[in-house]
C-alpha positions as CSV (number, residue, x, y, z in Angstrom):
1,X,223.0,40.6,235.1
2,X,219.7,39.1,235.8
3,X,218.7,35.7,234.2
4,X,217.2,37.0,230.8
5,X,220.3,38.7,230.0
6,X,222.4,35.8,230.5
7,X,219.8,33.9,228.0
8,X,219.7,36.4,225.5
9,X,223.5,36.8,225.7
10,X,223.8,32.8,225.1
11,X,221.8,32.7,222.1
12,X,223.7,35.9,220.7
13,X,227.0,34.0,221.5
14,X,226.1,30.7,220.0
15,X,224.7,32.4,217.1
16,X,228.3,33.3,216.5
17,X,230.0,30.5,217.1
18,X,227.5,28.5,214.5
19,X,228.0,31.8,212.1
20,X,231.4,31.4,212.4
21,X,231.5,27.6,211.9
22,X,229.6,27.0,209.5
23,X,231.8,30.3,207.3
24,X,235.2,28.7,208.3
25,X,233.4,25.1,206.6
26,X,232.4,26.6,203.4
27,X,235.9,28.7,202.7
28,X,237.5,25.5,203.1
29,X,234.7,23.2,201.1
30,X,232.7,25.5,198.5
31,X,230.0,24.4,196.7
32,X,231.8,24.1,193.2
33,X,229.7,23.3,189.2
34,X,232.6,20.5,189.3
35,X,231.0,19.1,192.5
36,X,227.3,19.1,191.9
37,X,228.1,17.5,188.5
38,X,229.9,15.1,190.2
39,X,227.2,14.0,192.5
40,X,224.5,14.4,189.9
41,X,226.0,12.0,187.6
42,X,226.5,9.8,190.9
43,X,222.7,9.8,191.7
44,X,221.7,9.4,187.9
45,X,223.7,6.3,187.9
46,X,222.2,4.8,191.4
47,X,218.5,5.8,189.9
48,X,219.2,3.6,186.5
49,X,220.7,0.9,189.2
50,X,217.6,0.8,190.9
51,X,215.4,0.9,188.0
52,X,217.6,-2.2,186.4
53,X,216.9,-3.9,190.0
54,X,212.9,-3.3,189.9
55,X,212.7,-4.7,186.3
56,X,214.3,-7.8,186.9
57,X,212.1,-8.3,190.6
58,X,215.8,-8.3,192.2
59,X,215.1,-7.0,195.7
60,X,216.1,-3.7,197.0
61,X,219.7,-3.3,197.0
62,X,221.5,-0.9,200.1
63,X,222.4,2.1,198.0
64,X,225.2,3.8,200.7
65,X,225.9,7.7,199.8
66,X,228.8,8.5,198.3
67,X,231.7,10.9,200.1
68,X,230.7,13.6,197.3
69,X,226.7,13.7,198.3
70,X,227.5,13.4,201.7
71,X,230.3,16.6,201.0
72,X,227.6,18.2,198.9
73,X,224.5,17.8,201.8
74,X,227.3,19.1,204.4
75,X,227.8,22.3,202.1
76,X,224.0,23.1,201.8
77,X,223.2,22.7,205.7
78,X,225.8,25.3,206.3
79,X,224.8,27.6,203.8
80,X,221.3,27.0,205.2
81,X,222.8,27.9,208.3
82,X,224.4,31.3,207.7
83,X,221.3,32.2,205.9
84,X,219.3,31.4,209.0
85,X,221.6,33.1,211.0
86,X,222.0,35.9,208.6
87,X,218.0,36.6,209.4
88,X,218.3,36.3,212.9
89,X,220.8,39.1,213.1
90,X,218.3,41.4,211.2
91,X,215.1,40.4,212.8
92,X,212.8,42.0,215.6
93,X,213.5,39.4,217.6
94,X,217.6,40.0,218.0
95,X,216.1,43.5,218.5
96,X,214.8,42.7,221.3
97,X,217.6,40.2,222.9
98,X,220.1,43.5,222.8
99,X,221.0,46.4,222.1
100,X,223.4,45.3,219.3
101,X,223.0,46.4,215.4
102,X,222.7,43.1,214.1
103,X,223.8,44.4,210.6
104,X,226.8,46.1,212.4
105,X,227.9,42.2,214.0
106,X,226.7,40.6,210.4
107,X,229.3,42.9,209.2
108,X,231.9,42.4,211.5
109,X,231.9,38.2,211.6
110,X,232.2,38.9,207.6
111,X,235.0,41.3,208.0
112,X,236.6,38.5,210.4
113,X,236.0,35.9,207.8
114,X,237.4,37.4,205.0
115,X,241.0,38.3,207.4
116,X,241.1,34.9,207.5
């Protein structure tokens, strides 16, 4: 196996492992109506907490994240992630790293997914 096929066979492989990943996070933390509530009320109230600080000239106060936004920012980056991936498996470009149907392995790494 020359050198480019061990490259194109490491990207394939840790395109996988990051597909896999990032599926096995979102079965176990999906993005929920309950949650994005949640964390929009959250931000509403840290928006009016600022505003209340600028009109009374109080300085900056540090404003942490709270565990939901943090949970909720987690959930989009790996649904960003499979999406990414997703495209990668159907584009030219995976085309030309191998001979592998890249619908055929999106399929299969679903298929894995969903056996649990």
């Amino acid at each position: 196996m020359d050198s480019y096929e061990k490259l194109a066979n490491g990207i394939i492989e840790l395109a996988v492992k990051d597909y896999r990943r990032a599926a096995k996070f979102l079965v176990k933390h999906p993005r929920t109506k309950e949650l994005e509530d949640t964390v929009e009320k959250q931000l509403a109230e840290r928006r009016h907490r600022i505003e209340k600080r600028r009109k009374l000239n109080l300085p900056n106060g540090l404003e942490r994240r709270s565990k939901e936004e943090r949970l909720l920012d987690r959930i989009y980056s790996n649904e960003c992630m499979l999406a990414d991936i997703e495209r990668f498996f159907r584009s030219r470009w995976f085309g030309s790293l191998t001979d592998i149907n890249g619908q055929w392995l999106l399929e299969r790494l679903r298929r894995e997914q969903e056996a649990g």
